[in-house]
N, C-alpha and C positions, 0 to 999 in steps of 0.2 A: 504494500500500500504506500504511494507514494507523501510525501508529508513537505513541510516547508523546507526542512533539511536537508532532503532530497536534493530538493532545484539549485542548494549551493551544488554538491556533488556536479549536477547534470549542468552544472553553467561552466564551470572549472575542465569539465567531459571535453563540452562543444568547443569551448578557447583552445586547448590544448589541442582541439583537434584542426584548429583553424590557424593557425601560425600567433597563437596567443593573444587576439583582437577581435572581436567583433561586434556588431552591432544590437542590440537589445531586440529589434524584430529579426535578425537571424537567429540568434539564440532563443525564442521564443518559437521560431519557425519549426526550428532543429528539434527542439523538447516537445513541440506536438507531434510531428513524426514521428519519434521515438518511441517516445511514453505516451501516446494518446490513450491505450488502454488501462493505463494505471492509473491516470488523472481520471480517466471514468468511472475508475470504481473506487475510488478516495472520498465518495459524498462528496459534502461541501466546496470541496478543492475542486473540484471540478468549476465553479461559479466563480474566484476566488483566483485561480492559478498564475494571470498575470499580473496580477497586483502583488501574488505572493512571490513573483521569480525578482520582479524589483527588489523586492523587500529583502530577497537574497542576496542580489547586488550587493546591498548597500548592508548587509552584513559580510561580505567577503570583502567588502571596504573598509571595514570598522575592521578587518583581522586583519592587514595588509595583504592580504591575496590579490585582489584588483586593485588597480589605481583608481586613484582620485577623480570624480570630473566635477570637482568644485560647482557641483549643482548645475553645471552643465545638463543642457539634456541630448547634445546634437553631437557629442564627443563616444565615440566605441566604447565598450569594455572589454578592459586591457588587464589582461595578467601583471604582477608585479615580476 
């Protein structure tokens, strides 16, 4: 079952698999692809999920894993 935790893992997955950069609707792209069947059966998360992969962002930012984008919204998410 996938959880908010998850989407750190699965964002960290897709950078890594992207030369360390990408954009928030690639990443978002990517994670429905993949996991669409897991977000369906998660409940709630299902309704929830992109607000909750942000919300991931900006805990892998708070842990230094992604940089900064200074509240930026038009800047990629970038591996440290």
């Amino acid at each position: 079952m996938a959880t908010r935790e998850s989407m750190k893992q699965w964002i960290v997955e897709y950078l890594n698999s992207s030369g360390g950069r990408g954009s928030p609707r690639d990443v978002s792209k990517y994670v429905w692809e993949k996991y669409e069947s897991e977000l369906k059966s998660s409940g709630d998360l299902l309704y929830t999920w992109q607000y909750d992969i942000r919300w991931a962002a900006q805990k892998l930012r708070n842990e230094g894993v992604l940089k900064s984008v200074n509240g930026r919204r038009d800047l990629p998410w970038e591996l440290n």
